[in-house]
Structure formats: structure tokens, C-alpha cells
C-alpha positions in Angstrom: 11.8 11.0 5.6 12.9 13.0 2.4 13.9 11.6 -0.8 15.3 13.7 -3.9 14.7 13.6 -7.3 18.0 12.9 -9.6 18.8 14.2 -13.3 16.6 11.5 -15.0 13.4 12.4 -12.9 13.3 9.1 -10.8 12.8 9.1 -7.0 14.5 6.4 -4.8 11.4 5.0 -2.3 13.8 3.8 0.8 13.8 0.1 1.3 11.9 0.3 4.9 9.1 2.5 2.7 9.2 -0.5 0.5 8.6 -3.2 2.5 6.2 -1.5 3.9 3.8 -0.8 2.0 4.3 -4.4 -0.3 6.2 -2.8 -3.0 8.0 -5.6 -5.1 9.8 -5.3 -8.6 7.3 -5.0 -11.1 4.3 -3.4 -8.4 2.1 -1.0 -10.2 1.4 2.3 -8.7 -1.0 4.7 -9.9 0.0 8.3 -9.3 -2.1 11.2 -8.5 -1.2 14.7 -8.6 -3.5 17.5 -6.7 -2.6 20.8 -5.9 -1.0 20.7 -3.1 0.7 16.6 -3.2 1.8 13.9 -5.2 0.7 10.5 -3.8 1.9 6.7 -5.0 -1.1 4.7 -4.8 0.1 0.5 -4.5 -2.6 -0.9 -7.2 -4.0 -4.3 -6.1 -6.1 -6.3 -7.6 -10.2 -5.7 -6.4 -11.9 -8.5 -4.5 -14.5 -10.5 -5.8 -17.9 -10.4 -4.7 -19.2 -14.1 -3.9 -22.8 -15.2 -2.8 -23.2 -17.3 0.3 -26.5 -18.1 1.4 -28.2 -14.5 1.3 -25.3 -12.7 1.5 -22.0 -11.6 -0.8 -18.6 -11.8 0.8 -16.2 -10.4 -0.6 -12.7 -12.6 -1.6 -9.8 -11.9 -2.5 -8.6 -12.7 -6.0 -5.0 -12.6 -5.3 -3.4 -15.5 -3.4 -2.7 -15.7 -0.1 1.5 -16.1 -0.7 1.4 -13.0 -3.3 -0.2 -10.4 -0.5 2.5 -8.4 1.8 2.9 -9.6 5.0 1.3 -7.0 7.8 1.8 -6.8 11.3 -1.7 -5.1 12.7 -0.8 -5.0 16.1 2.3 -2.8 14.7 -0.3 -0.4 12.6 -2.4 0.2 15.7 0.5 0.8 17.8 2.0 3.1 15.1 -1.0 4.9 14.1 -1.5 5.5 18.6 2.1 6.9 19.1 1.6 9.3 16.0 -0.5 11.6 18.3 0.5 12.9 21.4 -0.8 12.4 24.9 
């Protein structure tokens, strides 16, 4: 998928891209530049570690209506078909 860059500097991210990878209006993105790429980075907030019993579990501290909707069984099959044979 390619994407071009316009007078002002701004790249258009194509709406299937978007939806995607849960990027909303007002998303923040981090952007790191290497030497050979630039990636967008979707910032999300960190979980927070909980103790129960012994152990700390992890939770999230966004709720459940605010994270983007993903379809594993579509990842897995996705991420299979990228390779042939």
C-alpha cells in the first residue's frame, strides 16, 4: 500500500490502515525514525500491575469500550497467508 506525502508534509493513513490498527481522531502516535524506516507507533496507555494472592496480574487501565475491536482468528489467519507454502 503506498501513501504520498502532499505540500504541507502530512501523510493520508487509508481508512482500512485506520481501523486497523485503532486509530481514532485524537490517537497519539509516537514516531520513530532509524536509518533505514519511519514507523507510527499507536501509544496506549500501560497496564497496571495488581497483586492477587502471590502473584501480580497485569490490568488494563483503559476501559473495555475505549480499546479497538480485534478479530484474532483474522490476525492468525493473516499473519499464516503472509508466507508461502
Amino acid at each position: 500500500m503506498r501513501a504520498a506525502i502532499d505540500k504541507a508534509g502530512r501523510v493520508v493513513i487509508p481508512a482500512a490502515v485506520r481501523a486497523k490498527a485503532g486509530l481514532t481522531p485524537g490517537t497519539e502516535i509516537e514516531i520513530v525514525v532509524d536509518d533505514v524506516s519511519v514507523r507510527l507507533i499507536r501509544r496506549v496507555p500501560k497496564p497496571k500491575l495488581t497483586r492477587v494472592g502471590k502473584r501480580l496480574v497485569a490490568r488494563p487501565t483503559v476501559a473495555q469500550r475505549d480499546l479497538p475491536p480485534i478479530d484474532l482468528a483474522a490476525l492468525v489467519d493473516e499473519e499464516r497467508n503472509r508466507w508461502p507454502g
